[in-house]
Backbone bond lengths (Angstrom), bond angles and torsions (degrees), N, CA, C in turn:
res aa  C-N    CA-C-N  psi(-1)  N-CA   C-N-CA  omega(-1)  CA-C   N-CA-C  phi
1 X - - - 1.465 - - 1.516 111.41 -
2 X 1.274 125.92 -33.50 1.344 156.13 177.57 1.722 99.29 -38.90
3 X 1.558 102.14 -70.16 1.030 144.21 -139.58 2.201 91.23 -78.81
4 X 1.114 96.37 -49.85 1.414 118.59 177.97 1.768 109.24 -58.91
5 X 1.169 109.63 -59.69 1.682 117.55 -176.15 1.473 90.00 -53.97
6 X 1.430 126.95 -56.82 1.166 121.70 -169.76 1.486 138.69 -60.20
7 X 1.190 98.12 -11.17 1.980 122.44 177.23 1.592 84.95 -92.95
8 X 1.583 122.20 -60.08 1.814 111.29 -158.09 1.244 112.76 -70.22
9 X 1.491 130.59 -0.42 1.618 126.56 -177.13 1.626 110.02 -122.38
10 X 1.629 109.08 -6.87 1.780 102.92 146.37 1.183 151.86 -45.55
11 X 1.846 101.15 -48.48 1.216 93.87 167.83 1.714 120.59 -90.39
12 X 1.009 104.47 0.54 1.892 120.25 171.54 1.625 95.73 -58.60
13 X 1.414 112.88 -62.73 0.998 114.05 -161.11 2.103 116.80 -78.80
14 X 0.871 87.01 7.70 1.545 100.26 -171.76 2.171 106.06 -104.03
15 X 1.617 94.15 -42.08 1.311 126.19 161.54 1.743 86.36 -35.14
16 X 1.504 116.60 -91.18 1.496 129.63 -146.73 1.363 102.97 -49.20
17 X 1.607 115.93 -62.08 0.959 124.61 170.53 1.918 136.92 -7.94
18 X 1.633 77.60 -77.89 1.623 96.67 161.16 1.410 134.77 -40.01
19 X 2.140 97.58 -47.91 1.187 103.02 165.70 1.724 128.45 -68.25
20 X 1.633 103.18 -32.82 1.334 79.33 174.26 1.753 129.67 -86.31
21 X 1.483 96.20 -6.09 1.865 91.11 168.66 1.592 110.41 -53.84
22 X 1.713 120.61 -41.53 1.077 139.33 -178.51 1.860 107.67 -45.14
23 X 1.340 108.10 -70.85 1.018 120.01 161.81 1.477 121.37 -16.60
24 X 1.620 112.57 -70.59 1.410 130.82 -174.68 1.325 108.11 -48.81
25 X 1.090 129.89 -30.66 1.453 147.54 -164.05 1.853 117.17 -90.35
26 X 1.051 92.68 -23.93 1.596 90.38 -179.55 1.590 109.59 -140.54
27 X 1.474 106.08 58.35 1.398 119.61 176.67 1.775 96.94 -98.63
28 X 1.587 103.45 159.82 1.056 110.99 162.44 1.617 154.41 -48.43
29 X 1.240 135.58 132.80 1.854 111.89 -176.52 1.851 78.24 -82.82
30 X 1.228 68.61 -153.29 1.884 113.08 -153.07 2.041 77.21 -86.37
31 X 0.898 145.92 -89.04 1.191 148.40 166.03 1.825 115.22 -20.92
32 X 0.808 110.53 -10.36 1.649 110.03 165.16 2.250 99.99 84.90
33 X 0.867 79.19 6.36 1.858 83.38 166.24 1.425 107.59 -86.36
34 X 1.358 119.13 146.45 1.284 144.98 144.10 1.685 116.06 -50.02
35 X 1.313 95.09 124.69 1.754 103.34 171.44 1.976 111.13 85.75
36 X 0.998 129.63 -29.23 1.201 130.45 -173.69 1.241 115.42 -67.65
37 X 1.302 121.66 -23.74 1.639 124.79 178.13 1.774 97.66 -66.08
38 X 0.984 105.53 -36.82 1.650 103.03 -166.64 1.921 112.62 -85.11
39 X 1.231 128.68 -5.06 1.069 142.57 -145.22 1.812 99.16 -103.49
40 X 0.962 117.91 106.62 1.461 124.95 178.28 1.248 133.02 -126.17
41 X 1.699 108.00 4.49 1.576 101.25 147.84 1.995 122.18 -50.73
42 X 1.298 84.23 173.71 1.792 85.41 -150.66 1.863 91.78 -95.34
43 X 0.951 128.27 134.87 1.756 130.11 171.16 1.364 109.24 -96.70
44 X 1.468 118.17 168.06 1.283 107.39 -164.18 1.808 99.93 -158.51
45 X 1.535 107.76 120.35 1.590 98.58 -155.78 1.170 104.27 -106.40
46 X 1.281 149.95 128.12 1.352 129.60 179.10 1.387 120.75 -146.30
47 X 1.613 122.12 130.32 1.662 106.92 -172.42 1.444 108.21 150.80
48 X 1.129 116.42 -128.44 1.682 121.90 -169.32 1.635 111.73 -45.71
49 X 1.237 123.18 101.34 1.490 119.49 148.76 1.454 117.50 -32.51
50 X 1.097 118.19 -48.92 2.044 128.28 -171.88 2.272 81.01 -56.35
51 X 0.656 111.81 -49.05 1.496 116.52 -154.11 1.274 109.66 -70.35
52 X 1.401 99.34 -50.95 1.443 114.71 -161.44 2.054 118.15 -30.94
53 X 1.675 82.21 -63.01 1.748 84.62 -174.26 1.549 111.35 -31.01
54 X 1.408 106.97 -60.57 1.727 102.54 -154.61 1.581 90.72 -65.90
55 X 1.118 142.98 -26.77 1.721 128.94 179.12 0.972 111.66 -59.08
56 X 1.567 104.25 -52.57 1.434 99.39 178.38 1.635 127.31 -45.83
57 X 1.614 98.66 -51.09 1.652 107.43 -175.89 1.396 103.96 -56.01
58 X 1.468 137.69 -63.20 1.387 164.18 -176.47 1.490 89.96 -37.80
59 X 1.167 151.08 -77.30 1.362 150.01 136.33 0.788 132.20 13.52
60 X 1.424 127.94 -48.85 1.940 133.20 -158.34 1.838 77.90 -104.72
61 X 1.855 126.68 -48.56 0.954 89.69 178.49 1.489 135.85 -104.54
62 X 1.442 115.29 26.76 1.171 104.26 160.43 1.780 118.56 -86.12
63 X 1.471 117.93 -27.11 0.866 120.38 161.38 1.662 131.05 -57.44
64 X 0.951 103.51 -19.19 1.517 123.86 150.82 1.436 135.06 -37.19
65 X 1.667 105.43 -35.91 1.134 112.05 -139.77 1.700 89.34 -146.60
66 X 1.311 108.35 -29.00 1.777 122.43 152.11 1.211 126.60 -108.02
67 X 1.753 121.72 70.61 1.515 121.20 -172.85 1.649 114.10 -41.11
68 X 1.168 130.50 -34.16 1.058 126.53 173.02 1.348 145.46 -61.28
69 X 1.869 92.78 -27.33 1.691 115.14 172.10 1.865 103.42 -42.47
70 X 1.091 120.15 146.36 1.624 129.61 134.70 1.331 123.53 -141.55
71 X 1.621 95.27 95.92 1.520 110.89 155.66 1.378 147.92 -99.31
72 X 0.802 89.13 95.19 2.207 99.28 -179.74 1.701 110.62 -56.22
73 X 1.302 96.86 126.22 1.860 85.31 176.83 1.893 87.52 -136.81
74 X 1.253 99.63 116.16 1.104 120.85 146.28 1.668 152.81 -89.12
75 X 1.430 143.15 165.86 1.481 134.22 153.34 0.964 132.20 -64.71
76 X 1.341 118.59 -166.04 1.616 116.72 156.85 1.762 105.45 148.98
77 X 1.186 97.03 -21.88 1.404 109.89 -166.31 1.878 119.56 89.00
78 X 1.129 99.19 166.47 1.380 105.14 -172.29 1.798 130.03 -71.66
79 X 1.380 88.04 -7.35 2.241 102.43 166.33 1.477 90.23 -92.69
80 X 1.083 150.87 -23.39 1.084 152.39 -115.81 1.846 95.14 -114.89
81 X 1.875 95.17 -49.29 1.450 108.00 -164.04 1.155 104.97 -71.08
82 X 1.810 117.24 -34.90 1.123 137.25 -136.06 1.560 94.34 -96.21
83 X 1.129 135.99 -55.93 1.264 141.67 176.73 1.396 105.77 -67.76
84 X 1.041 140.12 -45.42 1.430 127.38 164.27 1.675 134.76 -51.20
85 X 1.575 114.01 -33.48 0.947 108.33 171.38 1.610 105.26 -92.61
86 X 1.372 131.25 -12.69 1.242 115.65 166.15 1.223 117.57 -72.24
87 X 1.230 145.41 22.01 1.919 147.59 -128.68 1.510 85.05 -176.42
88 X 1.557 114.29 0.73 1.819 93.83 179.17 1.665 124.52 69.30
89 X 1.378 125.19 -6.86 0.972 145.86 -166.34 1.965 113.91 -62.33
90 X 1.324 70.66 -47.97 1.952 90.95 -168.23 1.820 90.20 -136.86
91 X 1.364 87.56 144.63 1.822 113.80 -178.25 1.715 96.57 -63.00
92 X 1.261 108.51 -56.78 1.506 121.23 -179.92 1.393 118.17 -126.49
93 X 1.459 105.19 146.22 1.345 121.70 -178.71 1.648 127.72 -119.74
94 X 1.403 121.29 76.27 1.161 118.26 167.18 1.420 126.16 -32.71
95 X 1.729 114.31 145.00 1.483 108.48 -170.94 1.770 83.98 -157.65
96 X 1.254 123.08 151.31 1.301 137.33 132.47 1.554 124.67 -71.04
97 X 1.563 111.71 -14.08 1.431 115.51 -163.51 1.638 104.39 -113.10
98 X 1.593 126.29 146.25 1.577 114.58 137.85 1.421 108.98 -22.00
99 X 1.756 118.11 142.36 1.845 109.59 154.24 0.804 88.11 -64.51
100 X 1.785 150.26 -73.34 1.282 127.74 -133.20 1.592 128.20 -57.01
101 X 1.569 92.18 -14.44 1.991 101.31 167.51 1.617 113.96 -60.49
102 X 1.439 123.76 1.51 1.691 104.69 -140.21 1.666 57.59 -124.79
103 X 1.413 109.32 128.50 1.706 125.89 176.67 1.940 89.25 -75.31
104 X 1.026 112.31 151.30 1.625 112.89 159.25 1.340 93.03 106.51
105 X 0.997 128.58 -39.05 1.717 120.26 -149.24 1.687 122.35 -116.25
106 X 1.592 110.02 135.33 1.508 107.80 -166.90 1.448 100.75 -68.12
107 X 1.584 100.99 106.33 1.822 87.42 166.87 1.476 107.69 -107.94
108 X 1.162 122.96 32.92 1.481 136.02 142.04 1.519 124.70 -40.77
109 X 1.729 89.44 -50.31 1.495 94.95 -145.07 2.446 97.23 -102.88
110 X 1.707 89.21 12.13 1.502 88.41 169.93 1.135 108.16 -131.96
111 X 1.533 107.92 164.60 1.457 122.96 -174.56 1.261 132.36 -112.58
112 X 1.375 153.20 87.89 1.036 172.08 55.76 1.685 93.94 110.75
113 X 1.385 115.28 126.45 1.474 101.54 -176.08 1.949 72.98 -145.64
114 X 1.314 134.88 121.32 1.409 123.45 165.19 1.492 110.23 -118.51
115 X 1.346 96.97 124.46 1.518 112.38 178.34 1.517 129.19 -103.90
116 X 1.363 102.64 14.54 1.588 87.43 177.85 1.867 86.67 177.85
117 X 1.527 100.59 174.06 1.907 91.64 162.85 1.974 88.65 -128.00
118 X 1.069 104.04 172.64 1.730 113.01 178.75 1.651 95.24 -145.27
119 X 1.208 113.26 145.49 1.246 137.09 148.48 1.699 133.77 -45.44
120 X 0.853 110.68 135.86 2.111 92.33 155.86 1.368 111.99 -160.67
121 X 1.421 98.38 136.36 1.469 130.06 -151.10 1.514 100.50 -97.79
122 X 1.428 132.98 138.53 1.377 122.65 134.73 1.788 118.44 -59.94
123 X 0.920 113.23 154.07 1.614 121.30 -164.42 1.362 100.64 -142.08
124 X 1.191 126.99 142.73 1.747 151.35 136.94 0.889 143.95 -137.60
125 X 1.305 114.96 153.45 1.787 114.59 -179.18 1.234 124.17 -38.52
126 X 1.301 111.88 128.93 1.916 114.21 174.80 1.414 110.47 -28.93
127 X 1.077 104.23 -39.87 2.133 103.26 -167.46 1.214 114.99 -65.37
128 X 1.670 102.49 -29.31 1.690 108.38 177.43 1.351 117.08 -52.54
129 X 0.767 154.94 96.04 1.821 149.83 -144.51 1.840 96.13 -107.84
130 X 1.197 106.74 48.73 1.759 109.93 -177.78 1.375 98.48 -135.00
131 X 1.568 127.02 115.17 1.523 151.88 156.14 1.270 103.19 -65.06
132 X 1.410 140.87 -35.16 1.695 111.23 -146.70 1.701 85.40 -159.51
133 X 1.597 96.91 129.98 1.462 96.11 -169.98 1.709 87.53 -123.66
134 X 1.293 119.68 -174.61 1.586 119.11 -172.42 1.451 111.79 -127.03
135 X 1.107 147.20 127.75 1.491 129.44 -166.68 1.797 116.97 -47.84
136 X 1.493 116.55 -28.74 1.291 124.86 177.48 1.503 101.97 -71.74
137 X 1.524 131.15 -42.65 1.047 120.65 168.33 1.478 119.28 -43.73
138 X 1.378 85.21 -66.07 2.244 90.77 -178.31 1.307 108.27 -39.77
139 X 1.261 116.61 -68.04 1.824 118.55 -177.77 1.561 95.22 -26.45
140 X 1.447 121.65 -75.92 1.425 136.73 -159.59 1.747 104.02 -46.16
141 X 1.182 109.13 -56.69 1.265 117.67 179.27 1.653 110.25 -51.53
142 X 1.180 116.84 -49.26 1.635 124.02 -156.63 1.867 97.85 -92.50
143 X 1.661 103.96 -14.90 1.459 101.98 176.32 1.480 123.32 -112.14
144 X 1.991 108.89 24.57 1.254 123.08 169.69 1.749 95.17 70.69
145 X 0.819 131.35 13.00 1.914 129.61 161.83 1.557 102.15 -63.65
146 X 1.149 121.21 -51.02 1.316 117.67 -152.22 1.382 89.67 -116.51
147 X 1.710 121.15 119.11 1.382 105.09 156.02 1.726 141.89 -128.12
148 X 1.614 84.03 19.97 1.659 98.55 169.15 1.704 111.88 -124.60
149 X 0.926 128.93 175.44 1.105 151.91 -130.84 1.849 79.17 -121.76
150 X 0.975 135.56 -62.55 1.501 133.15 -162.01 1.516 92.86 -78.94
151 X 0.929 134.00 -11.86 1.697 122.77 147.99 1.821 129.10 -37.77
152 X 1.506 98.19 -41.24 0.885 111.23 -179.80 1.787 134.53 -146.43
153 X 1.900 82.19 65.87 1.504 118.66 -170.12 1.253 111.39 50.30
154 X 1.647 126.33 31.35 1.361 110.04 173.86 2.109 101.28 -109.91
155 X 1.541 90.15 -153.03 1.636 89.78 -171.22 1.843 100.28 -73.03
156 X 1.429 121.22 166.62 1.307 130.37 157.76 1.218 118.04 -74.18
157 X 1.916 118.05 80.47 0.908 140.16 165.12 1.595 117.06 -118.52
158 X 1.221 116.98 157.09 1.278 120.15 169.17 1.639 119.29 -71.29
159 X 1.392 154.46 145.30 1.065 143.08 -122.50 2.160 85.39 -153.51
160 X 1.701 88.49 124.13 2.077 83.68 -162.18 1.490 90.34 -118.14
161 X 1.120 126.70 125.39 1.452 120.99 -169.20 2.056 90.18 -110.56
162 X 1.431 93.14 138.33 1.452 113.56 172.02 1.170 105.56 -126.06
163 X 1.938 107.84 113.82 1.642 132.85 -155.68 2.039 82.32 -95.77
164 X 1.250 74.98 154.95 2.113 88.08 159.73 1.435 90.78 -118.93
165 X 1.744 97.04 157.76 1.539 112.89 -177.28 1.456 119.76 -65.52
166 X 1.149 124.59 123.18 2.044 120.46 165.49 1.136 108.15 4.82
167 X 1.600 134.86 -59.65 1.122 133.93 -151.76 1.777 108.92 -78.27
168 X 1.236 84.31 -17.56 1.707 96.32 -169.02 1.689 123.65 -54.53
169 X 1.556 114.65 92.52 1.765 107.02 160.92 1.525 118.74 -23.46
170 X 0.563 124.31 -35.22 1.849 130.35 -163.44 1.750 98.19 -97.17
171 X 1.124 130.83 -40.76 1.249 121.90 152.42 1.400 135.21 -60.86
172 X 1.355 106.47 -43.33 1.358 103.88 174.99 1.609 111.35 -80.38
173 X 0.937 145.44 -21.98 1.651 132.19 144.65 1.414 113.33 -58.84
174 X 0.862 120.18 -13.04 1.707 103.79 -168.64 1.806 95.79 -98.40
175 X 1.330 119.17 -41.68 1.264 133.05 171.02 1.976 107.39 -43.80
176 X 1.297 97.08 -66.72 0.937 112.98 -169.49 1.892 115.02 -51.43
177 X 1.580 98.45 -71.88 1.749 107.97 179.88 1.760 106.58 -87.78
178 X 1.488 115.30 -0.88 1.670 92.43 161.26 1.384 114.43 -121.38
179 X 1.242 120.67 -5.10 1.659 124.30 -171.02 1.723 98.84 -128.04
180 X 1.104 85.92 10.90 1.582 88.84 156.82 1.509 125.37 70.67
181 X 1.643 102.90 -22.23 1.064 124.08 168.45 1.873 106.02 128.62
182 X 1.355 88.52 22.97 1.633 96.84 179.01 1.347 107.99 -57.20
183 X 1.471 136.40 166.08 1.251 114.19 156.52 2.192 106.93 -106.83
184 X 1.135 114.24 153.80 0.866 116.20 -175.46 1.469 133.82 -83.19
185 X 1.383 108.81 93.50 1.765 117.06 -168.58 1.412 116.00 -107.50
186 X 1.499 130.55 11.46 1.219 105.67 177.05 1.445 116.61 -94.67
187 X 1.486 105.15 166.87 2.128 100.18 -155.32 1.404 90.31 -70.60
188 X 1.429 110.21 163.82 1.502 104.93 169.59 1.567 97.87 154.43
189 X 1.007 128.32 141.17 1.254 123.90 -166.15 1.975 128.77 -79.89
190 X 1.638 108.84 179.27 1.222 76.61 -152.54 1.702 84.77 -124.75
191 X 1.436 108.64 -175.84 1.508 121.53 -171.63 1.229 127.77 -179.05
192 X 1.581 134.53 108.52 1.307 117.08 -162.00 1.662 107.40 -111.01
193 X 1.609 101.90 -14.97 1.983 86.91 164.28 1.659 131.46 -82.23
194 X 1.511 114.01 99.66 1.329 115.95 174.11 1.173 123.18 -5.48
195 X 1.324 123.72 -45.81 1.774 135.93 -161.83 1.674 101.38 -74.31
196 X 1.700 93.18 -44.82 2.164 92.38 -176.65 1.161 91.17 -81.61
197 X 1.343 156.10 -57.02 1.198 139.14 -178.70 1.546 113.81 -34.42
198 X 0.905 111.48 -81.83 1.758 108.47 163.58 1.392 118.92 -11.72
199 X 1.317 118.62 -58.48 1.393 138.68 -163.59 1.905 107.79 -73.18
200 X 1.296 78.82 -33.92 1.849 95.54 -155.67 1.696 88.11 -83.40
201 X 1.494 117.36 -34.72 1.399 103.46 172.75 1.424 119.10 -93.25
202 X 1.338 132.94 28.55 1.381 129.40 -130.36 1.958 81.55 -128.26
203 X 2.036 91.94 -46.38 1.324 116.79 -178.74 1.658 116.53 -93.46
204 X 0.967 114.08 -4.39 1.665 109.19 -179.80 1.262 120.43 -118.93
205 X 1.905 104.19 126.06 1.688 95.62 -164.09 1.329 100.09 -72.41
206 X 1.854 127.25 161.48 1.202 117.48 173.84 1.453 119.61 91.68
207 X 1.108 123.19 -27.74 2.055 144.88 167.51 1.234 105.44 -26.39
208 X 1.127 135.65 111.44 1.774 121.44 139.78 1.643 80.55 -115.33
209 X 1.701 88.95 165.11 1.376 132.17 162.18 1.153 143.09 -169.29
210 X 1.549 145.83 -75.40 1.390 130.24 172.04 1.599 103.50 152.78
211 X 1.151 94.98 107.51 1.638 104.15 -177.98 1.535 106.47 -120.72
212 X 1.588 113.77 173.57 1.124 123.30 175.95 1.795 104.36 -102.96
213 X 0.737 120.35 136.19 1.911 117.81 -179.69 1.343 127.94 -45.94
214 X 1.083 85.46 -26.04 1.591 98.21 164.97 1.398 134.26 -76.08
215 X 1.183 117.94 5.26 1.343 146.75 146.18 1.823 149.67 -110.98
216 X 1.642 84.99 -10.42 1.634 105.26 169.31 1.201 101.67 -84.40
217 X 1.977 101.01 151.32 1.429 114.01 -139.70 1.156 93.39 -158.91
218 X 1.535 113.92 171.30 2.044 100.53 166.34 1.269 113.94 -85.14
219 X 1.276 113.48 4.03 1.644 105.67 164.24 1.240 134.27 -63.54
220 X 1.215 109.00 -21.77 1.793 138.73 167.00 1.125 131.49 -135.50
221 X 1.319 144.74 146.39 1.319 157.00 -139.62 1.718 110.57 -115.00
222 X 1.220 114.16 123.58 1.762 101.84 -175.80 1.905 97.40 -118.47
223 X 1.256 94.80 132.55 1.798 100.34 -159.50 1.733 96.82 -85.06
224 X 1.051 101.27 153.81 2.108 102.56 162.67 1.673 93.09 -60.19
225 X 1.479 101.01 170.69 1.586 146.83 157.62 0.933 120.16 -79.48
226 X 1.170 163.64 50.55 1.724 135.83 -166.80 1.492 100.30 82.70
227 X 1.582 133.34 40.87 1.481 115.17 -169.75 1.390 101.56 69.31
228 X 1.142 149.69 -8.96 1.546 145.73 -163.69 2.106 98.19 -88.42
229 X 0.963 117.12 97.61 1.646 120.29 149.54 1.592 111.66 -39.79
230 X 1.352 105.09 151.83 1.719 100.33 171.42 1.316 111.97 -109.91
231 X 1.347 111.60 63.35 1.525 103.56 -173.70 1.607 112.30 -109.32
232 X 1.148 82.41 162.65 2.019 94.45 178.42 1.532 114.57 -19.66
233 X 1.998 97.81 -64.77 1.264 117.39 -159.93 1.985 102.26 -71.35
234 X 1.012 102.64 1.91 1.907 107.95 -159.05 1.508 88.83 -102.33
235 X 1.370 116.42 -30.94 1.411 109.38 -178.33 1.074 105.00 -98.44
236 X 1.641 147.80 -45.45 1.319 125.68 -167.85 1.345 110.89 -66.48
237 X 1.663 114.02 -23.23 1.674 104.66 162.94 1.432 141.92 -64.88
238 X 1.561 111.66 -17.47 1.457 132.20 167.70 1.325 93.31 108.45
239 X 1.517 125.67 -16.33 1.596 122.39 171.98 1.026 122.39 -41.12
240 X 1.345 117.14 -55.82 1.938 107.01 175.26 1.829 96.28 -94.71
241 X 1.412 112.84 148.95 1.340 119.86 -159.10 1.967 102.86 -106.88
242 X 1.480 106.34 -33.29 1.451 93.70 160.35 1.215 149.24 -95.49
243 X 1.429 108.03 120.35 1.434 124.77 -151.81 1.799 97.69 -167.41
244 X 0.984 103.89 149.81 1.735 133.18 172.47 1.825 122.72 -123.31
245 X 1.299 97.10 155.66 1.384 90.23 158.28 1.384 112.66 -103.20
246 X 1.530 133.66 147.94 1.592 142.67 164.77 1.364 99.22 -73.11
247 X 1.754 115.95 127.66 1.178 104.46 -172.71 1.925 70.03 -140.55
248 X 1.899 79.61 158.44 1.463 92.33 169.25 1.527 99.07 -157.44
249 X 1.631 93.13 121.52 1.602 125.34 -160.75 1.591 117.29 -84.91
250 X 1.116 130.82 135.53 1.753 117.40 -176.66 1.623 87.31 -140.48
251 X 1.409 110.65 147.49 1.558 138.65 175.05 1.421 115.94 -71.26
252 X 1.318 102.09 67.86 1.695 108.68 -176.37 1.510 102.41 113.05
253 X 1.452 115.06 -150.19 1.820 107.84 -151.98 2.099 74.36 -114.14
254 X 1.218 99.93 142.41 1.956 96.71 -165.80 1.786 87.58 -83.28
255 X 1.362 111.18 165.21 0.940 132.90 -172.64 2.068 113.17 -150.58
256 X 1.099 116.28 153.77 1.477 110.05 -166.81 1.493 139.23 81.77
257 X 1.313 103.45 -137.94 1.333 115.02 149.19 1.868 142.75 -60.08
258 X 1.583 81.71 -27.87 1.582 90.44 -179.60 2.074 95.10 -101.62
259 X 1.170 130.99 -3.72 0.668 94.79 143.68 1.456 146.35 -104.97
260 X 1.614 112.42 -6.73 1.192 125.67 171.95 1.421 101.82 -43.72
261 X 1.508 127.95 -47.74 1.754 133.04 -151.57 1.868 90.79 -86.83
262 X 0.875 105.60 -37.17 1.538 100.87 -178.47 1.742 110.47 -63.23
263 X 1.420 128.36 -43.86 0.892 144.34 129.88 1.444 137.79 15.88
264 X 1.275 77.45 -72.28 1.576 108.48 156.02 1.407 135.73 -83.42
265 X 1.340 92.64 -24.13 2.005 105.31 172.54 1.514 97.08 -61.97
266 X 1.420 122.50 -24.00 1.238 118.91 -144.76 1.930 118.95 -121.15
267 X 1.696 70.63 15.06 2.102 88.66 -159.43 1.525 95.81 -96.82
268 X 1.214 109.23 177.09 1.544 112.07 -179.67 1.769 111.48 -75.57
269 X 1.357 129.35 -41.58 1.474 128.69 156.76 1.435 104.01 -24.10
270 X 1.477 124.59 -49.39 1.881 115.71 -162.21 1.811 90.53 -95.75
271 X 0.915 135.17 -42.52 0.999 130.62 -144.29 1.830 112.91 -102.72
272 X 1.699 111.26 -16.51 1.349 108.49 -171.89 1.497 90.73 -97.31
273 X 1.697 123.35 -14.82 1.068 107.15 -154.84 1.914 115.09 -144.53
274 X 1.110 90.47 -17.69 1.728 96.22 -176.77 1.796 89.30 -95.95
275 X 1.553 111.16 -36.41 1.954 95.34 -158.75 1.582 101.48 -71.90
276 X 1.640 116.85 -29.67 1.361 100.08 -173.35 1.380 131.89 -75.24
277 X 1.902 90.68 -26.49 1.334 97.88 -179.13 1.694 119.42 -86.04
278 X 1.262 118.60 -28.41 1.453 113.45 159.06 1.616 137.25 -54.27
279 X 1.818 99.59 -2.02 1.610 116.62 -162.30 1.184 125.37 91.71
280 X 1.239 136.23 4.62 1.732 148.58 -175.57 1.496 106.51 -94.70
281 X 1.063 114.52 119.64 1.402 135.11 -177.88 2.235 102.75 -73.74
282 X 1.202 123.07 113.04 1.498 121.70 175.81 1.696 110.86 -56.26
283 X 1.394 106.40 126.04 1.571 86.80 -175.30 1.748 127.60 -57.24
284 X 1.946 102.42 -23.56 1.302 110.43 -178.72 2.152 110.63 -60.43
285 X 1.168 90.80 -40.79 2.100 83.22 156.90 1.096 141.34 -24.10
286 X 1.156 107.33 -65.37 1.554 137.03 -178.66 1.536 109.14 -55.17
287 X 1.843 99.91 116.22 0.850 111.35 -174.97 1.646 134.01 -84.07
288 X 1.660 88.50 1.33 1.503 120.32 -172.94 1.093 118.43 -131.39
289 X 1.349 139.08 152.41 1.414 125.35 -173.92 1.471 107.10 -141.10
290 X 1.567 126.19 129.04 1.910 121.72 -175.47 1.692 99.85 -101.97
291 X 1.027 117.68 142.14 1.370 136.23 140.46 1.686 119.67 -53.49
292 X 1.475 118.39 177.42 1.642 110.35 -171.25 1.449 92.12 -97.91
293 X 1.751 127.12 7.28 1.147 111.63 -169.91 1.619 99.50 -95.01
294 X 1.538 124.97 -11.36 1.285 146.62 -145.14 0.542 114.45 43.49
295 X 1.510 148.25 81.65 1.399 166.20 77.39 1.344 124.37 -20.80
296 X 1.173 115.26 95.16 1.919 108.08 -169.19 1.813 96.54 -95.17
297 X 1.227 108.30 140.51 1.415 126.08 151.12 1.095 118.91 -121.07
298 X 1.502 122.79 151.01 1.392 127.19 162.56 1.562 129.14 -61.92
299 X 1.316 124.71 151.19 1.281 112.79 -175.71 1.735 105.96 -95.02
């Protein structure tokens, strides 16, 4: 009889078994998707400086919470992200821009994933003692017209402009909705990581440059627009006009790992609580919405 119980509760027990490997396998990520906890190919983020921080943060803690995740999030700027993940290069491609802005590149063949909107500020050195600059000023300034500081009621200093590279998201919005579409020629040196920009104007008397908000600090000064503040509430109203969406691009519809993390770029964990507090405006806010042609309408 012994012998009997012991044959009829083998395969019972082989039954459970099975089920719970099954189980193990289709638990939740960190984003509330199916399958992503288990997913350990490696992702690979690359592109917008303006962006970068919150990936980065979003990253350490979803990986946190999915030992298996490996995600690399790198710079490069936003041609940078954009051409790489179209080239297969990188899983994902950070951008401040539409692809279809980036001349050269199939933005056919990628998909638009937007996680957040960001700001961008003109910035200068503390010493600059000037709050409120005028869009004709900026042009002037960024097109070597203007090259002191007492031009435009500030101290009699010389005026050092720090350009971001062509490729740069954060330039091409700032070009675009504050210089009107000037292009930017006055001499002055150049820099495409947000952080030395910061730094480089943080330390140089005389500095303007152009940040995303998410990096202005009291180390540097971010001037009005037209009287325009750069605040949260100035942009989700369409009142202040520079601003972007954070987009992060994948080569076809993502699948896996990169999309579990995207997932998550996009879940309430990243979005009720890392975008506001890092400075990133939620796109559901926004009371206005632009096209890649910049065309803003109201919602």
């Amino acid at each position: 009889m012994g012998k009997r119980i012991k044959w009829l509760l083998a395969p019972a027990l082989i039954l459970v078994l099975a089920l719970a490997v099954a189980g193990c396998g289709s638990g939740k990520n960190a984003g509330g998707q199916t399958g992503g906890s288990t997913a350990s190919e490696a992702v690979t983020v690359v592109g917008s400086t303006a962006l970068q921080p919150l990936v980065e943060q979003a990253a350490t803690e979803y990986m946190n919470t999915n030992p298996r995740a490996q995600i690399e999030v790198q710079g490069g700027g936003s041609g940078t992200g954009l051409s790489q993940v179209a080239q297969g290069a990188a899983t994902i491609g950070d951008s401040d821009i539409f692809a279809e802005e980036l001349s050269g590149l199939d933005a056919a063949s990628l998909v638009d994933h937007r996680v957040c909107v960001v700001g961008m500020a003109a910035v200068v050195n503390p010493k600059v003692k000037v709050d409120n600059l005028t869009g004709q000023q900026l042009v002037d300034i960024f097109t070597g017209k203007i090259t002191n500081w007492q031009q435009v009621g500030g101290p009699n200093m010389k005026i050092v402009v720090i350009h971001r590279p062509k490729g740069s998201g954060t330039r091409a919005t700032f070009d675009k909705f504050a210089l009107g579409g000037a292009e930017e020629t006055a001499p002055g040196m150049e820099q495409d990581s947000s952080g030395t920009v910061r730094k480089m104007v943080a330390e140089t008397p005389g500095a303007i440059s152009y940040l995303a908000l998410s990096y202005v600090d009291n180390s540097i000064r971010a001037v009005k627009i037209n009287g325009v503040q750069p605040t949260v509430e100035n942009i989700v109203s369409g009142k202040y006009p520079v601003w972007a969406y954070e987009h992060m691009y994948t080569r076809g519809k993502p699948t896996g790992a990169a999309a579990a993390f995207l997932n998550y770029m996009v879940g309430p964990q990243v979005q009720n609580s890392l975008v506001p507090k890092m400075g990133y405006i939620p796109v559901t806010q926004m009371k206005v919405e632009r096209d890649a042609q910049g065309k803003v309408t109201r919602k």
